[in-house]
SELUM-879736 format. One line per 8 residues: their letters; for each residue x, y, z of N, C-alpha, C, O. Coordinates in nm, 4 decimals, always signed. Layout:
<rotis>
A = X:Y:Z:X:Y:Z:X:Y:Z:X:Y:Z | ...
</rotis>
This chain:
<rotis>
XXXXXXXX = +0.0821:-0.1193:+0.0000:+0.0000:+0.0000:+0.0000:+0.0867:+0.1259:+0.0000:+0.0622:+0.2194:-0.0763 | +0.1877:+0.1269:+0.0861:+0.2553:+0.2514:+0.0721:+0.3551:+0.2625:-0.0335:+0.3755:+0.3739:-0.0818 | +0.4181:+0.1641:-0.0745:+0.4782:+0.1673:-0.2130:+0.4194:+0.2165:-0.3107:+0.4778:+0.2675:-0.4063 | +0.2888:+0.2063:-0.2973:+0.1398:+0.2219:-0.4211:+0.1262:+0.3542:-0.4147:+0.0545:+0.4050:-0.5009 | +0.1710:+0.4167:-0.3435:+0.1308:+0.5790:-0.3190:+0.0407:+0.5812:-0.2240:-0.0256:+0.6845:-0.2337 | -0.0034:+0.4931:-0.1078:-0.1139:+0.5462:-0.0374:-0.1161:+0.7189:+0.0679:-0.2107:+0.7855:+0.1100 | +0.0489:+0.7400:+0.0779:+0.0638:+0.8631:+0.1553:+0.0103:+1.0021:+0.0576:-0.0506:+1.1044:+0.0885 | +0.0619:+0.9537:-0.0660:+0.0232:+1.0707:-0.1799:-0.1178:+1.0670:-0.2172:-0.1636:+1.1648:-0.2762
XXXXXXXX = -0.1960:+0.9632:-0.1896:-0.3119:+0.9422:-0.2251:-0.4025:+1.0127:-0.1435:-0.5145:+1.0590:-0.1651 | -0.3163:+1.0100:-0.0278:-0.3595:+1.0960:+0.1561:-0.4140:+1.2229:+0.0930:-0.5131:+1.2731:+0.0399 | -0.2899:+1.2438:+0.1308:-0.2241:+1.4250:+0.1182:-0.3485:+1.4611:-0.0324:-0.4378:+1.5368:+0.0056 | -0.3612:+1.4242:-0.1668:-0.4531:+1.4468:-0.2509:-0.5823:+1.4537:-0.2159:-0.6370:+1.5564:-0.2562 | -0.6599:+1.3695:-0.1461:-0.7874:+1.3878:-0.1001:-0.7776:+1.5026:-0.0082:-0.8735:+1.5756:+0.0169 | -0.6668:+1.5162:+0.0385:-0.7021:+1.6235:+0.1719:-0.7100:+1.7173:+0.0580:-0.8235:+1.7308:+0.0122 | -0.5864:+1.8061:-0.0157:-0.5882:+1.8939:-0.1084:-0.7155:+1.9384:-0.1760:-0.7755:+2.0451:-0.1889 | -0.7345:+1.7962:-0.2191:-0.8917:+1.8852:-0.2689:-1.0062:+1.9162:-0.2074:-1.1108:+1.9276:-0.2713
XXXXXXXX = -0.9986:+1.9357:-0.0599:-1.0843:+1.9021:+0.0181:-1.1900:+1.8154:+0.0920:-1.2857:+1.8550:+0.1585 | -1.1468:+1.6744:+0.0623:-1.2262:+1.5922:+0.1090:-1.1804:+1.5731:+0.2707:-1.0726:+1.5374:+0.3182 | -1.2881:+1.6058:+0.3252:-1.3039:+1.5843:+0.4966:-1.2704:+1.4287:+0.5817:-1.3047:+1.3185:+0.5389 | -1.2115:+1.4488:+0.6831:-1.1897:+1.3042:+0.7603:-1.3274:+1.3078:+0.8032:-1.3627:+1.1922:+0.8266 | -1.3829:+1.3571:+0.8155:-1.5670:+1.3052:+0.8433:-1.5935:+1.2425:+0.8054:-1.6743:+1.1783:+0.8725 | -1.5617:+1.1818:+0.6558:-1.6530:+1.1400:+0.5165:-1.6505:+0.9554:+0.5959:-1.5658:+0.9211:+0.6783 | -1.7316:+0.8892:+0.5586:-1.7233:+0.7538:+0.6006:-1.6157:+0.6626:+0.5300:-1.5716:+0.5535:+0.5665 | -1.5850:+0.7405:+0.4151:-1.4646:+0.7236:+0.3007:-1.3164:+0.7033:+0.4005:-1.2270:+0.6200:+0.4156
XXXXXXXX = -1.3631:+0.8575:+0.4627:-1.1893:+0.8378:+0.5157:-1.1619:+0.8048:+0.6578:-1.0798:+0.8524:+0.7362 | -1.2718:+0.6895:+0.6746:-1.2766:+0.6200:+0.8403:-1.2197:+0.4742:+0.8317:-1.1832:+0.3957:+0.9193 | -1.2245:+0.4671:+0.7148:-1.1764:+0.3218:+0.6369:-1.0551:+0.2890:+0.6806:-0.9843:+0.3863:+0.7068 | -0.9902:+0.1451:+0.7032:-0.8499:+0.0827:+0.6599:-0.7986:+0.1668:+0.6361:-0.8646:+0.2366:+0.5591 | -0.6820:+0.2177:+0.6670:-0.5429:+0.2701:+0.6443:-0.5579:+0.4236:+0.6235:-0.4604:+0.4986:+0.6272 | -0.7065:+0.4738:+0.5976:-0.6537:+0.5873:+0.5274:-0.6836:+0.7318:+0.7282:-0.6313:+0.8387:+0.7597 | -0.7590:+0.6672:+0.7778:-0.7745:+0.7246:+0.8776:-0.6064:+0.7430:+0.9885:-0.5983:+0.8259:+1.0792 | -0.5229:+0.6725:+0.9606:-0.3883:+0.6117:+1.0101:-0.3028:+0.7458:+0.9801:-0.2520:+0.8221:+1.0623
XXXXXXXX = -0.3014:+0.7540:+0.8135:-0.2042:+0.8054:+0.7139:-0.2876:+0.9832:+0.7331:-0.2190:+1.0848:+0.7447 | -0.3989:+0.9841:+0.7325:-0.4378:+1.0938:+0.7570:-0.4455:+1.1670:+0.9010:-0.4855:+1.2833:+0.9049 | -0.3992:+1.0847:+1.0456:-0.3520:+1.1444:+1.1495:-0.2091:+1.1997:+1.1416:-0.1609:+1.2857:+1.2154 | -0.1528:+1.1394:+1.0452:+0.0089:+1.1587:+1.0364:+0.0397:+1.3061:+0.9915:+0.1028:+1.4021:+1.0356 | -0.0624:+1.2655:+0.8447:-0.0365:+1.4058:+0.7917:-0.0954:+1.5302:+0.8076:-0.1028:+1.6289:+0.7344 | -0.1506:+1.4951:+0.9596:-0.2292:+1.6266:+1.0257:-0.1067:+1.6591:+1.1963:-0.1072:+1.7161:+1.3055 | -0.0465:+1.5987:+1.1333:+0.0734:+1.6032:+1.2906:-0.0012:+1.5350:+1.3954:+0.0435:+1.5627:+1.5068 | -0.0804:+1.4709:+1.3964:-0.1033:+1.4216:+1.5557:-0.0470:+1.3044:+1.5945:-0.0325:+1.2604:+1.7086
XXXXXXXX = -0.0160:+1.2566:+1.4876:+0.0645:+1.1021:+1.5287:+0.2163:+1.0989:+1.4313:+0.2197:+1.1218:+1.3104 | +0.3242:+1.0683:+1.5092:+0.4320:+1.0776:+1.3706:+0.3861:+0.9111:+1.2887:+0.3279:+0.8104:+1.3290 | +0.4538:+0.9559:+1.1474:+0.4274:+0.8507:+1.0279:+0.4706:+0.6965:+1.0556:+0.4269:+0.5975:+0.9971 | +0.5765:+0.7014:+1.1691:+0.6190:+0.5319:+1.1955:+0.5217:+0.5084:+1.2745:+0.4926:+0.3903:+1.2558 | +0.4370:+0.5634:+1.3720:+0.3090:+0.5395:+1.4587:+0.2005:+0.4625:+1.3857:+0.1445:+0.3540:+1.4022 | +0.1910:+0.5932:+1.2713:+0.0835:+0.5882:+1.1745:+0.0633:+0.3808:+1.0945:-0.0238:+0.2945:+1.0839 | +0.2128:+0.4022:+1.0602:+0.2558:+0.2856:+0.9715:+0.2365:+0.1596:+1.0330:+0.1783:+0.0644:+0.9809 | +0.2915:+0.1627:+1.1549:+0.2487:+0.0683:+1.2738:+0.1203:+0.0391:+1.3439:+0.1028:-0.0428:+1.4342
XXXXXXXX = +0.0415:+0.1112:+1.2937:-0.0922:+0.0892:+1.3500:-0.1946:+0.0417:+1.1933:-0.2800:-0.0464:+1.1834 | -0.1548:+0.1176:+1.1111:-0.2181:+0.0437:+0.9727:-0.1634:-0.1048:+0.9921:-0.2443:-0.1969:+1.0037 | -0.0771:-0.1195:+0.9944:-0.0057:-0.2657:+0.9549:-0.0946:-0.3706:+1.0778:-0.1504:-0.4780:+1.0550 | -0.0843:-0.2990:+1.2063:-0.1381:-0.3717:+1.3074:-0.2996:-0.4184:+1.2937:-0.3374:-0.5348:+1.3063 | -0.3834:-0.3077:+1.2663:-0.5291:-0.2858:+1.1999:-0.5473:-0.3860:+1.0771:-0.6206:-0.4762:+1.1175 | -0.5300:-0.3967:+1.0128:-0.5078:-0.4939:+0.8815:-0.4718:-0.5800:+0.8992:-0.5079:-0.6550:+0.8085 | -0.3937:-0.6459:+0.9920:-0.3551:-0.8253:+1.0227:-0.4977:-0.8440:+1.0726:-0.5508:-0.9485:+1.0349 | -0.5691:-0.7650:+1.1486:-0.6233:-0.7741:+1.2405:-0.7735:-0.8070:+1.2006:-0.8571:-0.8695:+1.2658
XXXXXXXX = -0.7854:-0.7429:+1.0655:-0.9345:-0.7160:+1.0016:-0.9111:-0.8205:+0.9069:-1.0137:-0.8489:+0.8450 | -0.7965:-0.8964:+0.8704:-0.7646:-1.0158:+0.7209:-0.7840:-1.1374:+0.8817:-0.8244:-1.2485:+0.8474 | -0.7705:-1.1291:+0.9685:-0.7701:-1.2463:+1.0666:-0.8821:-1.2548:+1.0919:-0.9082:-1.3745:+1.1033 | -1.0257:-1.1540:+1.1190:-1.1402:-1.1543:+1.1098:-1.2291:-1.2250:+1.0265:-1.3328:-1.2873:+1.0492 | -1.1417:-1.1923:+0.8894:-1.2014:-1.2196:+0.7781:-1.1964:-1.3780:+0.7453:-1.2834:-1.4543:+0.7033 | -1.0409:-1.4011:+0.7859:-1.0736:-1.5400:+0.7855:-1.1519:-1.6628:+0.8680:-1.2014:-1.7656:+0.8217 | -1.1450:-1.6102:+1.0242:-1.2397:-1.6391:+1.0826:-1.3749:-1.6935:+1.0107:-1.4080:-1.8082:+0.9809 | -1.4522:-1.5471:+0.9909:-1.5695:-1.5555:+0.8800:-1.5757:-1.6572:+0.7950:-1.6758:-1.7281:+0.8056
XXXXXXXX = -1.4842:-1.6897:+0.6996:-1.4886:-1.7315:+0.5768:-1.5039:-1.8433:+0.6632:-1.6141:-1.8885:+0.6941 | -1.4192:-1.8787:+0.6940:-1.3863:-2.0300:+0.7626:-1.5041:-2.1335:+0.8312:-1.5016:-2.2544:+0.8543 | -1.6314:-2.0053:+0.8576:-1.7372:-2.0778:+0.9263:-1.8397:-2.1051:+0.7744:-1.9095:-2.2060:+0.7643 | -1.8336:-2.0042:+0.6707:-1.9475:-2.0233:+0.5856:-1.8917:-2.1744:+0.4612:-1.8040:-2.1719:+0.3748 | -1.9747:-2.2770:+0.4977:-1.9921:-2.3732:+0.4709:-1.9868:-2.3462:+0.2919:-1.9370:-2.4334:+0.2206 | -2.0261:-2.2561:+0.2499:-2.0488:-2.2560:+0.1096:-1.8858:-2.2033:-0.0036:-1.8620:-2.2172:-0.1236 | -1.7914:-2.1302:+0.1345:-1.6721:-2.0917:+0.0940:-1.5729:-2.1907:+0.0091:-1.5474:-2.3033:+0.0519 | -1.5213:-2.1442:-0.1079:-1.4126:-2.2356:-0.1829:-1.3484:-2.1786:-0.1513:-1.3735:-2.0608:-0.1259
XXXXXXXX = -1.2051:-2.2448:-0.1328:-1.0680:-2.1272:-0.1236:-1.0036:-2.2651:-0.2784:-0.9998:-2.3831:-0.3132 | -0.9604:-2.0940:-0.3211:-0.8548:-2.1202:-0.4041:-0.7057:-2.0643:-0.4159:-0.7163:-1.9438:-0.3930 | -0.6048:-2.0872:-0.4345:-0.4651:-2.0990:-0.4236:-0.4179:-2.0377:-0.5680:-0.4066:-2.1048:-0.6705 | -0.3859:-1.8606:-0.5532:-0.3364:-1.8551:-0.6926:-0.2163:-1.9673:-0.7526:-0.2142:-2.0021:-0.8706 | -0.1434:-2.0035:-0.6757:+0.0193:-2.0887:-0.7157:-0.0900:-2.2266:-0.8002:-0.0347:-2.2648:-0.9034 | -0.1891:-2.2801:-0.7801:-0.1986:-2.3701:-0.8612:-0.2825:-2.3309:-0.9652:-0.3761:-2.3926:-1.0159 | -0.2442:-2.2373:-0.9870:-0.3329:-2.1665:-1.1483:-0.2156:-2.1207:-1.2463:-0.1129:-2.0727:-1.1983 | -0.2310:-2.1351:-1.3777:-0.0628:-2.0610:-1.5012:-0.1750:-1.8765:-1.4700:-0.1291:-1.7831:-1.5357
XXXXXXXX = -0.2257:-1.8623:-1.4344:-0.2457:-1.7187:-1.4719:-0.4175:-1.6597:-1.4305:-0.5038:-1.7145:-1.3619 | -0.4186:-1.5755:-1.4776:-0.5590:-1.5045:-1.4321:-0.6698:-1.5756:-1.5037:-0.7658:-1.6255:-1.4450 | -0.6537:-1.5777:-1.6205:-0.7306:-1.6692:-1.7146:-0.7987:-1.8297:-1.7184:-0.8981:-1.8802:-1.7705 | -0.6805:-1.8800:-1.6286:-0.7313:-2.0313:-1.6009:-0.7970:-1.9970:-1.4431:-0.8498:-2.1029:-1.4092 | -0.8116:-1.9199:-1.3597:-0.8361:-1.8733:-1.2428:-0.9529:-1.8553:-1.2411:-1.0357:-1.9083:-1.1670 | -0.9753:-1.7477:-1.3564:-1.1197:-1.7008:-1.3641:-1.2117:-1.8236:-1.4677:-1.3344:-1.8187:-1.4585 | -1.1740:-1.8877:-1.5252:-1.2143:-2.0294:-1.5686:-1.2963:-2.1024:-1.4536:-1.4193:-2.1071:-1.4554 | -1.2239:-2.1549:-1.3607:-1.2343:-2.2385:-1.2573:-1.3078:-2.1783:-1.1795:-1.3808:-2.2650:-1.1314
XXXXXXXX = -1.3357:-2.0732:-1.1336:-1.4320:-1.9816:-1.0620:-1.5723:-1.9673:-1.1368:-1.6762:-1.9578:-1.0714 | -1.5715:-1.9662:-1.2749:-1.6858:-1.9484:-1.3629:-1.7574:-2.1037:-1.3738:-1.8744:-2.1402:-1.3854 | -1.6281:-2.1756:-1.3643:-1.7145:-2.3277:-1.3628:-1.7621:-2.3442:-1.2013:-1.8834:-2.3236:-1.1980 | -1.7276:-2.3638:-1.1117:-1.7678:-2.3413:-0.9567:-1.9376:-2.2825:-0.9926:-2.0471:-2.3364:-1.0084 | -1.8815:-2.1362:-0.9940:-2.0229:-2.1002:-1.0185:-2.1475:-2.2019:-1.1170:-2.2377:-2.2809:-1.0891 | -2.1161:-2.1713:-1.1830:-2.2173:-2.2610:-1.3271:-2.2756:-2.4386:-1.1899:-2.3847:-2.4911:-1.1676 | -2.1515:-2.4635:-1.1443:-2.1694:-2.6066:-1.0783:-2.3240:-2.5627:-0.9461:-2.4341:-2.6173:-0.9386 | -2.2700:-2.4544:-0.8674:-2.3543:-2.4455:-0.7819:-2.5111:-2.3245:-0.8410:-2.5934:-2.2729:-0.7654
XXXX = -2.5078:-2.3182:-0.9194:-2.6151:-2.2509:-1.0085:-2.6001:-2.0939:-0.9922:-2.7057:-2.0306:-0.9909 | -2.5359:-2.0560:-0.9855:-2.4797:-1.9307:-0.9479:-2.5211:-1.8697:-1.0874:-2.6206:-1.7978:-1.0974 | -2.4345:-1.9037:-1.2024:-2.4037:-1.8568:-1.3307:-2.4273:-1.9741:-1.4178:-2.3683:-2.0814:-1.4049 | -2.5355:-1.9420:-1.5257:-2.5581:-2.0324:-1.6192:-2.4536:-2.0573:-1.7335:-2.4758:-2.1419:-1.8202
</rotis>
């Protein structure tokens, strides 16, 4: 995320005026990066608490998944690419009537 530009992505919404009010910027990471760049927290704080928040909400998630009986997990490493991926997902579907 921060390689991706998420700090510049910050600093831009603020620029054009979009508010930390917005329910937008209460979200994952961006509420973190946007205490930083308002001085209230320094940026290794910031970085350390996104990182901490996000193990935290993907450990949730798996939780979740883990109970719904209807969940496939699939493994990108045993796919050549996006194409045979989205294949195998389209047949899944079609199998459980999802997609004709």
């Amino acid at each position: 995320m921060l390689e991706q530009g998420l700090v510049a992505e910050v600093e831009s919404l603020r620029q054009r005026g979009y508010g930390r009010h917005l329910v937008s910027m209460q979200g994952l990471v961006y509420k973190e990066i946007w205490e930083a760049l308002e001085g209230e927290i320094p940026m290794e704080e910031a970085i350390y608490k996104l990182k901490r928040d996000t193990r935290h909400f993907a450990k949730r998630q798996l939780t979740w998944f883990r109970r719904e009986p209807e969940a496939v997990w699939l493994n990108w490493e045993d796919y050549a690419g996006e194409e045979e991926m989205l294949t195998q997902i389209l047949s899944l579907c079609r199998e459980r009537g999802i997609r004709s």
